[in-house]
PANUPA-290840 format. One line per 3 residues: for each residue x, y, z of C-alpha. Coordinates in steps of 0.1 Angstrom, whole numbers, plus 2048, in hexadecimal, padded with zeros to 3 digits. Example, Ala and Ser with C-alpha at 12.3 -4.5 7.8 and 13.67 -1.06 7.14 Angstrom:
# residues 2
87B/7D3/84E; 889/7F5/847
END
This chain:
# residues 614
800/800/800; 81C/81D/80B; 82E/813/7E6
80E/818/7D4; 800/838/7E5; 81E/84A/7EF
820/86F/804; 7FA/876/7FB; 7FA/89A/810
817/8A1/7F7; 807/897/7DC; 7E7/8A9/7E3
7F5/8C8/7E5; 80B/8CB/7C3; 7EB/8BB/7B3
7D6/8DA/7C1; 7EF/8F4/7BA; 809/8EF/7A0
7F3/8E4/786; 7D9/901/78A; 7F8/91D/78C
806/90C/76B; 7E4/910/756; 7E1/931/763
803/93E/755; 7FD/92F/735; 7D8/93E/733
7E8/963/73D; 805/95A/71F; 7E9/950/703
7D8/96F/6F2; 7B3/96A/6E2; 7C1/955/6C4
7D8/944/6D8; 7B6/935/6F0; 7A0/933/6D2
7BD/91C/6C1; 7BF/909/6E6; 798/903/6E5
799/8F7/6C4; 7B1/8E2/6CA; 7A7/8D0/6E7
788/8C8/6D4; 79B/8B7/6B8; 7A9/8A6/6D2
787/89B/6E0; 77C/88F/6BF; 79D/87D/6B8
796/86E/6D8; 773/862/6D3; 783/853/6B1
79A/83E/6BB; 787/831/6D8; 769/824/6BA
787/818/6A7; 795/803/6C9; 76F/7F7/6D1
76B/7E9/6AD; 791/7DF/6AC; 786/7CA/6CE
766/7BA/6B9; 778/7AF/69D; 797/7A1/6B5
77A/78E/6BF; 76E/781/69E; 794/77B/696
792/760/6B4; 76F/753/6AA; 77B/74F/686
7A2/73C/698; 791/728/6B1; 772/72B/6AF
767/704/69E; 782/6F7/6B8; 76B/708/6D4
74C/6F8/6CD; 762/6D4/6C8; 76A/6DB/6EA
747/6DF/6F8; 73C/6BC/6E7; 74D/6A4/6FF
72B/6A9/717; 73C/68B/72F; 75D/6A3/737
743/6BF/743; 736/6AC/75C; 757/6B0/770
757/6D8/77D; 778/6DD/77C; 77A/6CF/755
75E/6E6/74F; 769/704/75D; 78F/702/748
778/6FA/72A; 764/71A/731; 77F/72A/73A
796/723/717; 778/724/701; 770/748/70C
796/74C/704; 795/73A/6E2; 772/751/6DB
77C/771/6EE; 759/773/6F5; 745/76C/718
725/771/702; 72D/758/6EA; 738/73D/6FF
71B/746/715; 702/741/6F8; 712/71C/6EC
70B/716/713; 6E6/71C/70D; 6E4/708/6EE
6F5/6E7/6FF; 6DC/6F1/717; 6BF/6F4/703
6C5/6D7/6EB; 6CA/6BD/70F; 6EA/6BB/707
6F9/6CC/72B; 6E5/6D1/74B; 6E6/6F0/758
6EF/6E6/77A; 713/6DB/768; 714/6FC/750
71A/70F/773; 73E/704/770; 744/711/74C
731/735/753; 74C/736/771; 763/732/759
758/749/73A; 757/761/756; 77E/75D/758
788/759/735; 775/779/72E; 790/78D/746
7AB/786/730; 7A5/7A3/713; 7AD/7C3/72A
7CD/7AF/734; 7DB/7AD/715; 7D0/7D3/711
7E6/7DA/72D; 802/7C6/71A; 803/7E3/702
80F/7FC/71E; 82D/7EA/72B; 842/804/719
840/81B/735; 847/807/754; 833/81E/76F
813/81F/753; 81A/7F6/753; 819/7F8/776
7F7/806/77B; 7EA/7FA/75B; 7EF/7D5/763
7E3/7DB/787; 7C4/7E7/779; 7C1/7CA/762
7C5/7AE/776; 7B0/7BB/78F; 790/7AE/77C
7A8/78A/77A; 7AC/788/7A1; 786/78C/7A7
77C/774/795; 797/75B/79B; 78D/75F/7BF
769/75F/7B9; 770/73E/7A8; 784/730/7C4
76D/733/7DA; 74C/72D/7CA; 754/711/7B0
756/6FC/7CF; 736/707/7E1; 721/6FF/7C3
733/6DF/7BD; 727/6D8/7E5; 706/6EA/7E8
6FC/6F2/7C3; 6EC/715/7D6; 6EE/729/7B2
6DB/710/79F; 6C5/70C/7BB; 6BC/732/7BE
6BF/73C/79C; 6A3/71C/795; 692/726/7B2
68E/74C/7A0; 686/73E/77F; 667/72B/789
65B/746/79F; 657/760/783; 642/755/764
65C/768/74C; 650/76A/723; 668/770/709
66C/792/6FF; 67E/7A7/6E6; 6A1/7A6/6E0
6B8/7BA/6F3; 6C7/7DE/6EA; 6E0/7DE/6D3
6EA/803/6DE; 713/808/6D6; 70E/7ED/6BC
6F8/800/6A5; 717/81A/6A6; 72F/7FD/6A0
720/7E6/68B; 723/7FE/666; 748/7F8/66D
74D/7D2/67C; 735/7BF/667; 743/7D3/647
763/7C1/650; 751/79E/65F; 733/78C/663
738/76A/674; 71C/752/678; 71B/748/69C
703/72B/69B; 71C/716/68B; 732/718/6AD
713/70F/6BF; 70A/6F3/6A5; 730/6E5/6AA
728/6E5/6D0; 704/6D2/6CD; 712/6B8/6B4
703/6C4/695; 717/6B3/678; 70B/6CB/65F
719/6E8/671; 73E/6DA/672; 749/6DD/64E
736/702/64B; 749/720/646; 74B/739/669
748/75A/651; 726/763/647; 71F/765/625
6FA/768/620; 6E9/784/636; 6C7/781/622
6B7/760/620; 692/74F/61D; 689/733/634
66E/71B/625; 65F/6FD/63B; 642/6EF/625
646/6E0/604; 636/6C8/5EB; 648/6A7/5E4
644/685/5CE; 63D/666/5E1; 63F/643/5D0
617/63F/5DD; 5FC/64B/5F0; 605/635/60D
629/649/60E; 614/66A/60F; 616/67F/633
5EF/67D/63A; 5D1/676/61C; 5C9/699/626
5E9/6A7/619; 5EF/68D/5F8; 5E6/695/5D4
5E7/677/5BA; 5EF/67D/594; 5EF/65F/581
611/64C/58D; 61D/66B/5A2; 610/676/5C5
619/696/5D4; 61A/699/5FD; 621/6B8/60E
641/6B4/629; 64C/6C9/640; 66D/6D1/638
687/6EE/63E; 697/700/61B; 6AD/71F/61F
6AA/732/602; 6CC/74C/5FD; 6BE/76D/5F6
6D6/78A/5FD; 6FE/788/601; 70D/798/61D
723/7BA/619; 743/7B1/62A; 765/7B1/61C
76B/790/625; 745/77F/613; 75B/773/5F2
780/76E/5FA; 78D/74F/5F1; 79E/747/615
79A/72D/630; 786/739/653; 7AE/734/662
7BD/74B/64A; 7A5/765/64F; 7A4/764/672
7C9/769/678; 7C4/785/65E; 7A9/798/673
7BE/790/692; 7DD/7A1/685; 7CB/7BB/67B
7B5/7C2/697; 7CF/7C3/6B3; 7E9/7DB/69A
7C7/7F1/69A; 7C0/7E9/6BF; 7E2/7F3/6CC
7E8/80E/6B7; 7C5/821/6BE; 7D0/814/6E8
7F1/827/6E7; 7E3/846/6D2; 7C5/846/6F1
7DF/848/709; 7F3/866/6F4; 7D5/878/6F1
7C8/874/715; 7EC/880/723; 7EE/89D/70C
7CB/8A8/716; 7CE/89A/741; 7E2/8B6/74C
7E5/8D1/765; 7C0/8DC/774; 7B2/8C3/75F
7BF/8A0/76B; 7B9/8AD/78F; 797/8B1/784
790/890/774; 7A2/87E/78F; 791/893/7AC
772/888/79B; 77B/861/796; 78D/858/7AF
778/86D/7CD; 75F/861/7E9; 741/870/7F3
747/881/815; 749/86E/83A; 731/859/83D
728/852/819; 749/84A/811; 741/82A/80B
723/82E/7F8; 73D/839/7D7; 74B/817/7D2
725/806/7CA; 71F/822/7B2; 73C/81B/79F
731/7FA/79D; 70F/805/78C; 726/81B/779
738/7FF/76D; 718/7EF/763; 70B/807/751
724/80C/73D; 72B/7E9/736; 705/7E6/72C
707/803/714; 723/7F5/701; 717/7CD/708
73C/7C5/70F; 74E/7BE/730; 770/7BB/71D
766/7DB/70A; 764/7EF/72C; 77F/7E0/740
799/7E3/721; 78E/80C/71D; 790/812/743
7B6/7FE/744; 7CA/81F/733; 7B9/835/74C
7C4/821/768; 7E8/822/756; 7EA/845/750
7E1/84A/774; 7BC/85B/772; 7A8/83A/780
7B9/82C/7A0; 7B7/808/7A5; 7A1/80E/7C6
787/81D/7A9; 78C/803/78F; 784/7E8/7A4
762/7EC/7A8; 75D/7F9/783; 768/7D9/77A
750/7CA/793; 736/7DC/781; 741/7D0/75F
73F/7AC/76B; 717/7B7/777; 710/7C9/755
718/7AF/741; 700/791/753; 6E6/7B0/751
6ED/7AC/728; 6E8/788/728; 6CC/788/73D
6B7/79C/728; 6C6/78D/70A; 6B8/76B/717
693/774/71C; 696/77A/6F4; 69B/754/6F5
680/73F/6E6; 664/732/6FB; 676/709/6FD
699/719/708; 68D/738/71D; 68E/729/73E
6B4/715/73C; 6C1/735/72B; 6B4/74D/744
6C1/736/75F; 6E1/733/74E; 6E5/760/74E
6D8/760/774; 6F2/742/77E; 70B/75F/773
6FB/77D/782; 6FA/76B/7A3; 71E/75D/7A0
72D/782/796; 715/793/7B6; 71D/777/7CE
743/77F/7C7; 73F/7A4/7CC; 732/79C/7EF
74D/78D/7F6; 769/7A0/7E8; 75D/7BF/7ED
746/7CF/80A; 763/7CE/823; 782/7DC/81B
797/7C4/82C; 788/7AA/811; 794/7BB/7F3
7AF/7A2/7ED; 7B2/7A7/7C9; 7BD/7CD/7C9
7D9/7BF/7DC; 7E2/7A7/7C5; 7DC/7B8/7AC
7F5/7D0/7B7; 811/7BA/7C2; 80F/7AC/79F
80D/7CB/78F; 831/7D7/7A5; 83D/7B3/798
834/7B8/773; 845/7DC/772; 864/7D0/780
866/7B1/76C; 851/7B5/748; 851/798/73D
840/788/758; 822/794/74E; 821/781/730
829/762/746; 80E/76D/75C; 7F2/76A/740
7FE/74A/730; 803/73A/750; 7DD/747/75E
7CC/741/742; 7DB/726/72B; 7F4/710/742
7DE/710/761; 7C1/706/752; 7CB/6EE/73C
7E0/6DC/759; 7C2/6D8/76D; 7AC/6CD/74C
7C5/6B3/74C; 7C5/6AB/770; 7A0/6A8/76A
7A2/694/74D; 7BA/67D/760; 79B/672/778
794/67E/79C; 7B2/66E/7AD; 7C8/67B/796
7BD/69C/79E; 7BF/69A/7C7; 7E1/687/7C5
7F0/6A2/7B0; 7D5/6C1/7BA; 7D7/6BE/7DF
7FA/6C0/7E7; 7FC/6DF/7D1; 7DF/6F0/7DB
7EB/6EC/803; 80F/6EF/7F8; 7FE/717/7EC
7ED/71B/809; 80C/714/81E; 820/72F/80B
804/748/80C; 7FE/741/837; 828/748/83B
828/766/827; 80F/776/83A; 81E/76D/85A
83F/77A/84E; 82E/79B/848; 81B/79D/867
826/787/880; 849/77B/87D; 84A/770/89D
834/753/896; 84D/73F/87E; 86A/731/889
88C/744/87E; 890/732/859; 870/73A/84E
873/762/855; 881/766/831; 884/74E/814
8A7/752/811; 8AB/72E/81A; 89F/726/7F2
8B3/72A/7DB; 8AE/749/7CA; 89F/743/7AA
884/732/7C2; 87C/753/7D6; 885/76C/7BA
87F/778/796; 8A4/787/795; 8B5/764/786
896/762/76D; 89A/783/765; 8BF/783/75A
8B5/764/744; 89E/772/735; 8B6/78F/72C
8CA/777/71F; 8B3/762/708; 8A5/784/6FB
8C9/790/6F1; 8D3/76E/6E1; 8B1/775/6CF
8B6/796/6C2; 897/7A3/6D1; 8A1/7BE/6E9
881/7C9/6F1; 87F/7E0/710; 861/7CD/71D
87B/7AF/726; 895/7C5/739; 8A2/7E7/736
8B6/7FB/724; 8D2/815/730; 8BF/830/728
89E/828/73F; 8B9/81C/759; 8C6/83A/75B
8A9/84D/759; 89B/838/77C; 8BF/840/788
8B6/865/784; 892/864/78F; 89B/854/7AD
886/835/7AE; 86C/83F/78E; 860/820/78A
84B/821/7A8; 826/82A/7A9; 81F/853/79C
7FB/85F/797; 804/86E/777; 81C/878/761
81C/89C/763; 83D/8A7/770; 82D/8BD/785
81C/8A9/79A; 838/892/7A1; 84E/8AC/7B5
855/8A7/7D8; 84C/885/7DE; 864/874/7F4
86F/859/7D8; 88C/84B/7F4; 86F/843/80E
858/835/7EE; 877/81C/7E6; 87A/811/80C
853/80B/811; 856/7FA/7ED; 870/7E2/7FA
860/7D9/819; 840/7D2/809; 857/7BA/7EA
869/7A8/80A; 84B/7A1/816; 842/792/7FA
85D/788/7EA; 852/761/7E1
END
């Protein structure tokens, strides 16, 4: 905590006064040109702004696509083992990586309801794979925070912010995977609500930022995603079909006259006409008629679903990373002076003794709203990470934004699921609740009482981790969500005694480590003399340091000296000069970094990294 927020009182006061004295000289330097000029170009900033943020929100969409199109057909082969989901654990990894493979909670969500609905998968062992969907869906505004690791105290905060949203629902996991495995309460209450309320099918749900973002997206792609959800329910048809849509028009015709050998072949004497040696029956059978070709740039080219999906995905994260880093230009250029203090007065504020409290829940419903109106928690969670980097949102304030964003998008799928047909309206209602109750039962428990807010901590200890050591955050996110959950699929896979020989000894080998590093913080006292430290391991066992300098290495055998895997002279010397810059500032403004006490930063900083130095 004392690395993080530093000499507030200091802080306080250059942010009250130094700024507002700077903007004040200028304004008294400018003459009426000079602050018409200033005007009119803050509002070309504004509109740049707004730009590039519709370019990053339809640059996220088609990143999405890009996935669907990759791996999207080995997503629903994934869903159609219906045996391995009947373990939790197998189907929480398999909710977990198909929301990877997808990037998309929505779409992994809606194959869910059509197991569901075709009796393919109860919904009592879908809980497992919504816990997971809920998880893989975290991973987007990570890898947005990848794109700041140029700058190690915006990498800092930026990851912090980011990862947030992974330690909630980690934990939330953790602890409630378990209690519905034992007690199955969710299924219970959310079946419980869905008989009690005689709920008809209604319209579909707002579209709202689509209708803005649609001209663009679907004149790039269309994907048809009822051939994901026909993979996942076993249709055969549906395997060799092509993911990109090609026909947006067409004519659906269910009654039509055939020849039968005889009358006695005929569907009912009612419905046969004889003509000499030919009789005509009416069937009932399904035709699609192609009227109308779809628009996109994609409808006609010769390529396999593969070759165009690593297309769009090239493409879409060179647009997404470019439009992230010009964001973060822009909002620098324009945060400055009187203005960030504003802003972050604004943000980052509570309400006054003894509402204090009260600001944290309305950032949640902040955080829901917003993820309603744009119908994207990865949409909302990736826009909020550069303000969180560049210092305007603290991490105190993203948390329960994200919180929110987790709220908003169950809110979606709710009302997206009383649109269902009448035969699936009660499983795929069940299915959106068993989510909504899952995300609020975890912001019960990780949020009301300060003490419980375990993942800002985390989230900051890895964030002080990441900016010292770069590349670790690329370990971190194949390790969470690729090598973790495939090691327990595996585990799973293996059979249940597999998975407590290996599992158990792990898991309480963990909890050991986590109960002595506590005590080493609070009460040394406790532990016997070895254990005050783990200086007793060798030290690539207690410390990045020896990883580090091999990574250095590999990466200069490599040719890739890339300051995201260690650090060139220059930014050495410029942390030489700064005194210990790459610890937590508010902003980047010069002028609200003088006078802080960087020497007592760097000895809070390396208490708080020997206390947690395994």
């Amino acid at each position: 905590e004392a690395a993080w927020s530093g000499k507030e009182e200091e802080e306080e006061v250059l942010e009250e006064f130094l700024p507002e004295l700077q903007d004040v000289g200028r304004q008294h330097d400018l003459d009426a040109k000079g602050k018409v000029l200033r005007v009119v170009t803050s509002a070309g900033k504004g509109l740049l702004l707004l730009g590039f943020l519709y370019m990053f929100i339809c640059s996220l969409d088609i990143l999405s696509s890009a996935f669907q199109l990759v791996g999207g057909k080995a997503a629903g082969d994934i869903f159609t083992e219906g045996s391995v989901l009947s373990n939790p654990l197998a189907g929480l990894v398999i909710g977990v990586l198909v929301t990877l493979l997808v990037q998309s909670s929505s779409t992994s969500s809606s194959i869910v309801v059509s197991m569901v609905s075709s009796g393919l998968l109860q919904v009592q062992m879908a809980v497992p794979v919504i816990m997971g969907t809920n998880i893989g869906t975290s991973v987007t505004n990570t890898l947005v925070a990848m794109t700041q690791a140029g700058d190690r105290n915006k990498f800092r905060r930026a990851f912090a912010g980011a990862t947030v949203h992974d330690f909630f629902n980690w934990l939330s996991v953790l602890v409630f995977l378990p209690l519905e495995v034992a007690s199955g309460y969710m299924y219970k209450l959310t079946k419980l609500l869905v008989d009690s309320f005689n709920i008809q099918g209604g319209e579909k749900t707002p579209e709202l930022l689509h209708v803005i973002t649609d001209p663009l997206t679907k004149a790039i792609i269309e994907l048809d995603k009822s051939v994901i959800s026909g993979i996942a329910t076993g249709d055969p048809a549906a395997r060799n079909k092509s993911l990109i849509l090609k026909w947006c028009k067409t004519f659906t015709n269910t009654l039509r006259n055939e020849t039968v050998p005889g009358p006695e072949n005929c569907t009912s004497p009612a419905l046969c006409w004889c003509s000499q040696d030919l009789c005509y029956t009416l069937h009932n059978i399904s035709e699609t008629y192609n009227i109308q070709t779809c628009n996109h740039i994609f409808v006609n080219v010769d390529l396999s679903d593969l070759a165009i999906g690593l297309i769009l995905l090239a493409l879409s994260l060179l647009v997404l990373c470019s439009c992230l880093i010009l964001i973060v230009k822009l909002l620098n250029s324009m945060l400055k002076g009187q203005v960030a203090m504003v802003i972050k007065k604004v943000l980052n504020t509570d309400f006054p003794f003894p509402f204090g409290w009260v600001t944290g829940y309305i950032a949640i419903l902040v955080g829901a709203g917003m993820t309603f109106i744009v119908q994207s928690s990865s949409v909302f969670t990736s826009a909020i990470t550069p303000l969180v980097g560049i210092g305007v949102i603290s991490i105190e304030r993203a948390y329960p934004l994200s919180l929110g964003a987790n709220i908003g998008t169950t809110t979606t799928a709710i009302l997206a699921a009383m649109a269902a047909p009448g035969d699936t309206l009660a499983n795929a209602l069940q299915i959106a609740l068993i989510h909504f109750v899952f995300n609020v039962s975890g912001i019960i428990l990780w949020y009301p009482i300060p003490f419980t807010r375990i993942p800002i901590r985390l989230a900051k200890a890895l964030g002080d981790i990441t900016a010292e050591y770069r590349w670790f955050a690329g370990v971190y996110i194949i390790s969470c969500f690729f090598l973790l959950p495939l090691f327990v699929f595996g585990l799973s896979m293996a059979g249940w005694k597999v998975l407590v020989g290996v599992g158990v000894p792990i898991v309480a080998l963990l909890i050991i480590v986590i109960v002595v590093n506590v005590l080493q913080a609070r009460l040394p006292r406790c532990l016997p003399a070895v254990l005050h430290s783990w200086d007793f391991l060798p030290l690539w066992a207690h410390s990045l340091e020896p990883w580090d300098r091999v990574v250095a290495v590999v990466a200069a055998k490599c040719c890739c000296c890339c300051k995201c895997c260690q650090t060139g002279p220059e930014e050495e010397e410029e942390e030489e000069k700064g005194g210990g810059g790459h610890f937590l500032e508010m902003y980047d403004n010069p002028a609200m970094m003088n006078g802080v006490d960087w020497g007592e930063k760097r000895e809070d900083k390396e208490d708080v990294l020997k206390a947690t130095q395994l």
